[in-house]
N, C-alpha and C positions, 0 to 999 in steps of 0.2 A: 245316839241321841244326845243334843247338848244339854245343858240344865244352867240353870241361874240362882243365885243366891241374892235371895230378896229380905228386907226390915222386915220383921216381926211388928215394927210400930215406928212412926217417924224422927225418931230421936236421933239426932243428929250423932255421927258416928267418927270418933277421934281419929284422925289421919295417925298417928302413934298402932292404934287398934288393927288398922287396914294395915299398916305397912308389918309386923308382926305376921297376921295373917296370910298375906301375900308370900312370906317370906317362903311358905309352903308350898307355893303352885312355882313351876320351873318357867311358865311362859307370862308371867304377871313379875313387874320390879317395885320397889321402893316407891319410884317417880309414879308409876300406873296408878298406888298408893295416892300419894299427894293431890294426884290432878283428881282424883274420884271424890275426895274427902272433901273436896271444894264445894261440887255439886249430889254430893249424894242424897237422894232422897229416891228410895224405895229400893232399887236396884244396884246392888252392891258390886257385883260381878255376872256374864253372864256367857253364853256362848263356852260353855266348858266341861272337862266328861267330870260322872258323878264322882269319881275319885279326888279331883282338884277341887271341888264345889262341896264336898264332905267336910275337906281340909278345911279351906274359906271358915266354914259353920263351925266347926270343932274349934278352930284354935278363938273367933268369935265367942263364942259361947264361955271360953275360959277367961274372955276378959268382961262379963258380964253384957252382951252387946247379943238381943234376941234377935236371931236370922231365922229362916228358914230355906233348905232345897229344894228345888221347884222344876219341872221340864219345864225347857224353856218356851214351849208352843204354850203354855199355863201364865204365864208370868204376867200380860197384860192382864189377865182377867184376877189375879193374886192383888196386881197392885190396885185395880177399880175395886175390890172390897177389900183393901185397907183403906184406899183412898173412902170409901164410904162410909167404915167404920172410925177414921179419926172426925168424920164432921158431926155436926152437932144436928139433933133430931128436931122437924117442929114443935116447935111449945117447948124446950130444952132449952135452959141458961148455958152456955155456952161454958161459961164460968165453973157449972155443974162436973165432977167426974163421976162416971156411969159404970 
């Protein structure tokens, strides 16, 4: 079963952090790194066994950067409640942190 490492929350995530991490998984490089950190939002890496997707999260986690591990048949419904949870509620200042 594959798994996906998915944002904890949408904070933009240093290509320096990803490439580190990556350094981990044997079928992910430096460049996989680079081109992801361009467009990363939500989905960090995905299609991977839980062993290389632990790695991703572990060596994350130690640069202060929240993920979590996810099957990856999960992973659209993960990102629609973050995506839910970073918007701003009716009658919420947007401005507001909650």
């Amino acid at each position: 079963m594959p798994f996906a490492v998915v944002q904890a929350n949408l904070d933009p995530v240093p290509s320096e952090h990803l490439r580190a991490a990556f350094e981990h998984v044997a079928t992910l490089t430096r460049q996989d790194a680079d081109v992801l950190a361009k467009d990363a939002f939500g989905i960090l890496a995905e299609k991977l066994p839980f062993d290389d997707a632990a790695a991703i999260h572990r060596e994350l986690a130690a640069r202060g950067v929240d993920t979590e591990v996810v099957d990856h048949a999960f992973e659209e419904e993960t990102l629609w409640l973050l995506w839910q949870q970073s918007r701003p509620r009716r009658g919420q200042d947007p401005s507001e942190d909650t």
